[in-house]
N, C-alpha and C positions, 0 to 999 in steps of 0.2 A: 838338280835332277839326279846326278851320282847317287850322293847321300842314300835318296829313298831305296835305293836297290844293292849299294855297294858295303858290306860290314868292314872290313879292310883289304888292302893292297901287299902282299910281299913282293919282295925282290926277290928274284933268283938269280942263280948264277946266269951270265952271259959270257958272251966273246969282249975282248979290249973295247969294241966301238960300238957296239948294243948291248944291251939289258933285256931279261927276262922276267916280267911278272904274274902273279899268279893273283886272281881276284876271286875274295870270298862275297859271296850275295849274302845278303838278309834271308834268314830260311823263309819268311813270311812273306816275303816276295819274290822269290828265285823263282818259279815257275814263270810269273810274268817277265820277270826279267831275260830268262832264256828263253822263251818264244820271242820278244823284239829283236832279243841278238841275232836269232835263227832267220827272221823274217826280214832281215834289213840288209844279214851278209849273204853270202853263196854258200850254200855247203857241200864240200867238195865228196868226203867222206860222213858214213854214220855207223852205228853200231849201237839197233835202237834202244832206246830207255838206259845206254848207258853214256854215250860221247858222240861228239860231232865234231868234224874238224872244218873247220868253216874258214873264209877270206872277205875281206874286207877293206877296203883301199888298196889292194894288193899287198898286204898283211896277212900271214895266216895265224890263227887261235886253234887251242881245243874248248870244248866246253862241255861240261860235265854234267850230266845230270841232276848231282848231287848239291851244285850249285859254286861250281869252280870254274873258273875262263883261265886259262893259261894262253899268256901273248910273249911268245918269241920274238926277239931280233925288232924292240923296238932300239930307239934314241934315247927317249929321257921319259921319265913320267907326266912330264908336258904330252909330249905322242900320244901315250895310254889315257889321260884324262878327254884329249880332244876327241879322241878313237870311242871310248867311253858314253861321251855325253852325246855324239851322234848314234851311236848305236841304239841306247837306252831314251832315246824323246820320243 
């Protein structure tokens, strides 16, 4: 399910005990893609047609219009794939 929606994953800088990733969409599917994220987490914050800051497990993201999700203060990219594949079905 990722795959269809996800071009790749970077890492960002974190703290010692978390990690920061930033996820590029598929341009050809980023819209769909960012309305299931929007529709499935809480969004706390928005600033429209540009970002959302949204929560999810009690996790928070931004997510970009442009078709960028930025996830702070996870554990491992295990966290972000599981966080991921719920968000995105």
């Amino acid at each position: 399910m990722i795959e269809s929606y996800v071009s790749r994953v970077e890492e960002a800088c974190g703290s010692a005990k978390t990690k920061d990733y930033t996820v590029i969409l598929k341009f050809n599917n980023r819209e769909e893609a960012i309305k299931k994220v929007l529709e499935r987490s809480t969004v706390l914050r928005e600033v429209r047609g540009m970002a959302a800051k949204a929560s999810y497990d009690g996790k928070e993201f931004t997510v970009f219009m442009n078709g960028r999700i930025v996830f702070k203060s996870l554990k491992d990219r295990g966290e972000l794939n599981s966080m991921l594949e719920n968000l995105l079905k």
